[in-house]
C-alpha positions as semicolon CSV with decimal commas, in nm:
position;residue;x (nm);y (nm);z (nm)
1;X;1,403;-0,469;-3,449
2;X;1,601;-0,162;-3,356
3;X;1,395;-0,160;-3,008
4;X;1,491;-0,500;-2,954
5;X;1,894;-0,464;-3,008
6;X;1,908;-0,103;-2,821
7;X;1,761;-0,335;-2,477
8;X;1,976;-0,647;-2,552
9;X;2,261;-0,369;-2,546
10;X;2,135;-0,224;-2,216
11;X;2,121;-0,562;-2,100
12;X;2,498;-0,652;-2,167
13;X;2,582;-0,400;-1,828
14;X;2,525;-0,610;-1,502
15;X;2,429;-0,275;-1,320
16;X;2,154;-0,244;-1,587
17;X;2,094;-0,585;-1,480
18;X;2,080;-0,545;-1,122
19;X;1,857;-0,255;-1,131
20;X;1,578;-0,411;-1,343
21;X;1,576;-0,731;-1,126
22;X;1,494;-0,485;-0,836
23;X;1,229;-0,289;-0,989
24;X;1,092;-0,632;-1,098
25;X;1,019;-0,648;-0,712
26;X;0,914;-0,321;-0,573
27;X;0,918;0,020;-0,688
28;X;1,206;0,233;-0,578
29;X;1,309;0,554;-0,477
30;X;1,692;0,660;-0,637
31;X;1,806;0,698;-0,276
32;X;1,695;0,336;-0,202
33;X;1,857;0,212;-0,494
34;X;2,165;0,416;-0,377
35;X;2,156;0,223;-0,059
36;X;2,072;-0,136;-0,217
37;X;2,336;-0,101;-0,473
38;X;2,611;0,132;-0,260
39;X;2,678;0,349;-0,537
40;X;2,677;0,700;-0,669
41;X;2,357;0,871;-0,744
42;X;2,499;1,026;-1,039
43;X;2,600;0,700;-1,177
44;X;2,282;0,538;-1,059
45;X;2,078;0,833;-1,247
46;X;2,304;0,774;-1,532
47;X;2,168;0,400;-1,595
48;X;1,825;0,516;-1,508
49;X;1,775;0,773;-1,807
50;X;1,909;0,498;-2,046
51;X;1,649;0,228;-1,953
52;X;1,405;0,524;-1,922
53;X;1,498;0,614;-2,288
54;X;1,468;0,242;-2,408
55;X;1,127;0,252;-2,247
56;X;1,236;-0,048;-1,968
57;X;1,135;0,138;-1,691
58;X;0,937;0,468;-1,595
59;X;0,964;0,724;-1,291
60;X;0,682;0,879;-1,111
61;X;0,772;1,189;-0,865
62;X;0,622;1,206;-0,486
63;X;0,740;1,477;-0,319
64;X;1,121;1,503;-0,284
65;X;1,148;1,150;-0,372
66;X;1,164;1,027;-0,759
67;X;1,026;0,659;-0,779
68;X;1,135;0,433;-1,036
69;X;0,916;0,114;-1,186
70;X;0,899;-0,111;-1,470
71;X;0,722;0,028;-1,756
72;X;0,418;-0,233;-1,759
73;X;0,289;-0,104;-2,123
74;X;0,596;-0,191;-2,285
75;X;0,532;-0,488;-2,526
76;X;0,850;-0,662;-2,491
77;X;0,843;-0,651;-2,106
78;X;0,774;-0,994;-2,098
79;X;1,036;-1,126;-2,292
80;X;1,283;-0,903;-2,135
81;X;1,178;-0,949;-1,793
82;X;1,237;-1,396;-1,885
83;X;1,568;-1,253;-1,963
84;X;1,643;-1,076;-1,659
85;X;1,562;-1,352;-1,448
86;X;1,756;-1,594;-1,653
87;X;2,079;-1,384;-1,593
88;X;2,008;-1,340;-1,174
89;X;2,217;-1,631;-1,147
90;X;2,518;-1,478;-1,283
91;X;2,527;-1,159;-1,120
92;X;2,695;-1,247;-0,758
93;X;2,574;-0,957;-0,642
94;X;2,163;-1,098;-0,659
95;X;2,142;-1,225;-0,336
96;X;2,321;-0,928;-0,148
97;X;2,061;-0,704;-0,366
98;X;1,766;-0,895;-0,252
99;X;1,865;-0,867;0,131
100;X;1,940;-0,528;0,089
101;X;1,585;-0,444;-0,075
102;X;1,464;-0,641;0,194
103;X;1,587;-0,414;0,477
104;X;1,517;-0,104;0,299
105;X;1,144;-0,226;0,257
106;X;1,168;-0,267;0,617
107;X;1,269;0,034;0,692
108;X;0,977;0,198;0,521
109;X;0,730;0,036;0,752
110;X;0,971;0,125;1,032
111;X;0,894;0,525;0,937
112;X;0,524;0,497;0,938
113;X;0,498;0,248;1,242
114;X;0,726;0,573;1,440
115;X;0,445;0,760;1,348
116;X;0,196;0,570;1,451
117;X;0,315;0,452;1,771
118;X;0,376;0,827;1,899
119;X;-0,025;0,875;1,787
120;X;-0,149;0,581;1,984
121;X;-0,393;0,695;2,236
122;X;-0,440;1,033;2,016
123;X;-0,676;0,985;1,797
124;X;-0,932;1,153;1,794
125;X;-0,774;1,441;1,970
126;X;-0,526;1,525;1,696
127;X;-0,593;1,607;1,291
128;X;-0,575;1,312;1,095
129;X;-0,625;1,393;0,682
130;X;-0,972;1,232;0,587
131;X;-1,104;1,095;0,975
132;X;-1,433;1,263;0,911
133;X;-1,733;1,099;1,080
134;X;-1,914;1,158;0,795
135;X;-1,731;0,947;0,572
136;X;-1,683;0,678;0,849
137;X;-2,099;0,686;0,818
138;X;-2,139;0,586;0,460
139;X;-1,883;0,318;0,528
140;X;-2,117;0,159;0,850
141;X;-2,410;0,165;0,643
142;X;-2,293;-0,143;0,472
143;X;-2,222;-0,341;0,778
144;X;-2,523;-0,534;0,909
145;X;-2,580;-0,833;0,996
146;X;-2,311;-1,121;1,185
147;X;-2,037;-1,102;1,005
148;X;-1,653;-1,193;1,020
149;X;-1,513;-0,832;0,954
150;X;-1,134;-0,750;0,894
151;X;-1,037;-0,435;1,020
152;X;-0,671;-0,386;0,825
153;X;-0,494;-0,084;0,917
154;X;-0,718;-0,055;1,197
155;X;-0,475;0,203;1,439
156;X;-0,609;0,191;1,809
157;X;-0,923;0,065;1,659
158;X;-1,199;0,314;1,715
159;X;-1,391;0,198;1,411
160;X;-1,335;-0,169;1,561
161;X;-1,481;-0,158;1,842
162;X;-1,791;0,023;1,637
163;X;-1,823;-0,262;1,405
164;X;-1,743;-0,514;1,755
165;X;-2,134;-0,432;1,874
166;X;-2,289;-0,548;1,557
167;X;-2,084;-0,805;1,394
168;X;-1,990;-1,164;1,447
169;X;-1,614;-1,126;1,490
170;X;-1,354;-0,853;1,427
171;X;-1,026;-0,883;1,314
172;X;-0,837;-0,518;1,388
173;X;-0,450;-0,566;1,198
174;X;-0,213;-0,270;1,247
175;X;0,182;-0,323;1,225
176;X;0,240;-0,037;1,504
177;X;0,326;-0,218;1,810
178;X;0,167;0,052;2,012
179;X;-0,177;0,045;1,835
180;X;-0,225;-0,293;1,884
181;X;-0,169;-0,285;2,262
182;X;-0,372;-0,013;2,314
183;X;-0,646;-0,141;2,105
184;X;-0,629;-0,460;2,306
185;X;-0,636;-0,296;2,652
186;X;-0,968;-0,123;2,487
187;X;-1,131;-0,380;2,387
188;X;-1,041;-0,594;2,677
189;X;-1,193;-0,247;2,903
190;X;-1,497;-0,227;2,688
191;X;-1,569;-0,614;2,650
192;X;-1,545;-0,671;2,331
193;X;-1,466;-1,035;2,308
194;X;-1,556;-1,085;1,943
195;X;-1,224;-0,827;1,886
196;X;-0,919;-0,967;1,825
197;X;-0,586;-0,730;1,761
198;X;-0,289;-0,873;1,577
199;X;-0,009;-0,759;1,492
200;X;0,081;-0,732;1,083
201;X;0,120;-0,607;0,758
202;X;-0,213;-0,485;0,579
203;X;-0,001;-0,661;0,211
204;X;0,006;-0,932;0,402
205;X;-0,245;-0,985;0,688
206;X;-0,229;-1,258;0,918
207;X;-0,552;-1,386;0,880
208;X;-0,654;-1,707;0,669
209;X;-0,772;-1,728;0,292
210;X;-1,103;-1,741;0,218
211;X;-1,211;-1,628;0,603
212;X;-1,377;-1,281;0,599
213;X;-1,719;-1,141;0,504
214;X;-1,598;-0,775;0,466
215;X;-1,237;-0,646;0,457
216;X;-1,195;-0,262;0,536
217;X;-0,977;-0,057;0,457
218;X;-1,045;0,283;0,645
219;X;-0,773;0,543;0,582
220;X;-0,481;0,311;0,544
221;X;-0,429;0,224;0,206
222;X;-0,230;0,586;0,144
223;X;-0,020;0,438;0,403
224;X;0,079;0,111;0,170
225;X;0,377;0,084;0,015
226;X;0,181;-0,106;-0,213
227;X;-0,183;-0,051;-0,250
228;X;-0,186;-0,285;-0,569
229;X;-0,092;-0,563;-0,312
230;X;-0,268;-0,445;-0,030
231;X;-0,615;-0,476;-0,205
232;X;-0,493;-0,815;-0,350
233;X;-0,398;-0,901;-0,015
234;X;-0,798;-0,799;0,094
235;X;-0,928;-0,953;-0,200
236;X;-0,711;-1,317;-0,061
237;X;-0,853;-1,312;0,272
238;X;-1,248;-1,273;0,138
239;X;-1,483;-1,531;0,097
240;X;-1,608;-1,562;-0,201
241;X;-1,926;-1,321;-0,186
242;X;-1,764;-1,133;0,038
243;X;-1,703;-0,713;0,047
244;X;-1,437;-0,452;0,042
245;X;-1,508;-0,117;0,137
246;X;-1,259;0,181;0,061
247;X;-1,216;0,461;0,275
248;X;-0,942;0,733;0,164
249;X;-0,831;1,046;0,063
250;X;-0,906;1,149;-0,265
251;X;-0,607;1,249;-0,472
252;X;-0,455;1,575;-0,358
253;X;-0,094;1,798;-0,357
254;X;-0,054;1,860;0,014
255;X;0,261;1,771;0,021
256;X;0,319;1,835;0,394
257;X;0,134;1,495;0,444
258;X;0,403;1,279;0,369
259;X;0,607;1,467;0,690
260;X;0,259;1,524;0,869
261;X;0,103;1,191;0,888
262;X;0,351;0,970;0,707
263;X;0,164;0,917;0,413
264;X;0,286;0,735;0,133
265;X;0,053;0,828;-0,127
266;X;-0,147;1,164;-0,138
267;X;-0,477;1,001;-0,172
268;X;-0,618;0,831;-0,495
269;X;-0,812;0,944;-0,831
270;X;-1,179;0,747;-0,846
271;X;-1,020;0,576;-1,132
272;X;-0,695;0,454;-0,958
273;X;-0,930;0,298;-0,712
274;X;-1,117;0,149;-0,979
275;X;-0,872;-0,010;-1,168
276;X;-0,695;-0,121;-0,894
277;X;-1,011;-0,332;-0,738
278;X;-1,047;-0,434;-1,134
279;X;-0,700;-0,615;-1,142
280;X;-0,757;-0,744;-0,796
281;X;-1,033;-0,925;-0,931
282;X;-1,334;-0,743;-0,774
283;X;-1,688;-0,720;-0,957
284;X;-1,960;-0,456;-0,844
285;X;-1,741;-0,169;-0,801
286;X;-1,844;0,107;-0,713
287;X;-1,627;0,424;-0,593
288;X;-1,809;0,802;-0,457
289;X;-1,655;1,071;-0,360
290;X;-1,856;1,141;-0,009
291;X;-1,715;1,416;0,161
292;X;-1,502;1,745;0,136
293;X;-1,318;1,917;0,437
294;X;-1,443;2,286;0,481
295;X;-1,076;2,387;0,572
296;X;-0,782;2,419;0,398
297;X;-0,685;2,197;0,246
298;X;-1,048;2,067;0,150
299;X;-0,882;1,707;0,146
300;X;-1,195;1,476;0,003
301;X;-1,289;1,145;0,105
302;X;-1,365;0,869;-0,123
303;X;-1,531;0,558;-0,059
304;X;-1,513;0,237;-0,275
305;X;-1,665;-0,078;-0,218
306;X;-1,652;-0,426;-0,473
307;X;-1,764;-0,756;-0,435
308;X;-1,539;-1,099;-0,420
C-alpha cells in the first residue's frame, strides 16, 4: 500500500507527469529531456531521483550520456502507466512534448546519417569496428538458394551486391542519403538489377509485411536507437518461415566508438541478443560468438540468426 500512495504522490506533479509520458515513448538522455521540456538539468535530475527512488523509472549510463527508461519489472507499471495516459489530456504541454521528442529523435538519426554520408565511398578503405570478412563468411553461408533478401542498414552495400549474384531480389535500406546513391550508381555499374536501394529507417523499413525470406542485419543494429524495435521491425517484414541473421559487435567498453563510428550501443552480450529475438517473437535462435580482432581493442563479432 505504501508503494502505491508514495507514486500517486509523485503523480500529483505535472512535470512528474510529463516526464513519464515521454519515457513511455523512447528512452532518453537528461540532455534530451532538457531540450523537450526547456528546463534546468538540476531540476530535471531532481524529479528523476524521485521516480528512480519510487522505482517508476531506471537509468542506464553510455558514455557521457545518462539514459533514462521506464522500469519494465515494476509490478504496478501497468496500472500506473493507464494512469499516465489518462492524465495526457490535461497537461497542455503533451502535444508540444510529443513534437519536441519528435525532433530530438530526429536529430539522433541526423548524427549518425553525418557520419555515414562522409564514409560513403570509404568503406573498405577505412576501420570500421567488427567489418571482418570472416564474420561476413559465417553470415553467407546461410544464404542459398532464390530468395527475397533485405539488406537493412546496408551502407554503400558491399554485402548487397554479394548476396545480388545468388539471390532472387535484394532489398539494401540505409537512411544516409549518400549511401544509397552510391549504392545505386554501383549496382546500376555492376548490373545488378535484382538490387534495389531505398531510402529508410532500419525501425521502420520501407518494405511490405510479410515480404522477405531473410532480413540482415550486418553491423547496424549498434547503430539503432532502438534495437528492441529494429528486430521487431525485421521480424514484421518476414514471411512466415523466414530468417534473421545477426551480425555485430559483441559487448565491449571502447568508448571512443560512440565519437569514432557513431555508435549507439557498444555492441551486445549473447544474451541481450537472445532475449531480444525472444520478445520479437523468433524461434530457433541461435547466437555464436565467431570472431575476435587481433588488435587492440580485440572487438568480437557475434552472429545470431532465428527463425519467423
Amino acid at each position: 500500500m505504501a508503494e502505491i500512495i508514495q507514486s500517486l504522490r509523485l503523480l500529483a506533479d505535472p512535470t512528474r507527469l510529463r516526464l513519464l509520458l515521454l519515457l513511455q515513448q523512447e528512452e532518453l538522455s537528461v540532455a534530451e529531456i532538457q531540450e523537450i521540456l526547456g528546463m534546468g538539468q538540476s531540476r530535471i535530475s531532481s524529479h528523476l531521483a524521485q521516480l528512480k527512488a519510487a522505482k517508476l523509472v531506471q537509468d542506464r549510463r553510455a558514455g557521457k550520456n545518462i539514459y533514462y527508461a521506464l522500469t519494465r519489472d515494476n509490478p504496478l507499471l501497468e496500472q500506473i502507466a493507464a494512469l499516465v495516459q489518462a492524465s495526457a489530456k490535461e497537461i497542455p504541454e503533451t502535444a508540444q512534448d510529443r513534437t519536441a521528442l519528435k525532433l530530438i529523435l530526429s536529430k539522433r538519426q541526423d548524427k549518425a546519417r553525418e557520419y555515414f554520408n562522409k564514409l560513403a565511398g570509404k568503406f573498405g578503405r577505412s576501420y570500421c569496428p567488427g567489418r571482418t570478412w570472416k564474420g561476413v563468411a559465417h553470415l553467407l553461408l546461410t544464404l542459398v538458394g532464390p530468395i527475397t533478401v533485405a539488406d537493412l542498414g546496408a551502407g554503400e552495400g558491399t554485402l548487397s551486391q554479394l548476396l545480388a549474384k545468388h539471390a532472387k531480389r535484394v532489398i539494401a535500406i540505409d537512411n544516409s542519403e549518400k549511401m544509397v546513391e552510391f549504392g545505386s550508381g554501383l549496382a546500376k555499374e555492376h548490373g545488378f538489377e535484382n538490387l534495389e536501394y531505398r531510402l529508410g529507417d532500419i525501425e521502420e523499413p520501407p518494405i511490405a509485411p510479410n515480404s522477405v525470406d531473410l532480413a540482415i542485419l550486418s553491423q547496424a543494429l549498434h547503430h539503432a536507437a532502438n534495437p528492441t524495435r529494429a528486430i521487431a521491425a525485421a521480424h514484421r517484414i518476414l514471411k512466415r518461415g523466414g530468417r534473421i541473421a545477426i551480425l555485430d559487435l559483441l559487448a565491449h567498453n571502447f568508448e571512443k566508438a560512440r565519437e569514432l563510428y557513431a555508435d549507439a550501443w557498444l555492441g551486445f552480450s549473447e544474451v541481450q541478443l537472445h532475449e531480444m529475438l525472444k520478445a520479437a517473437g523468433f524461434a530457433k535462435i541461435e547466437v555464436d560468438v565467431v570472431a575476435r580482432e587481433s588488435e587492440p581493442p580485440h572487438l568480437q563479432t557475434i552472429f545470431a540468426t532465428a527463425v519467423k
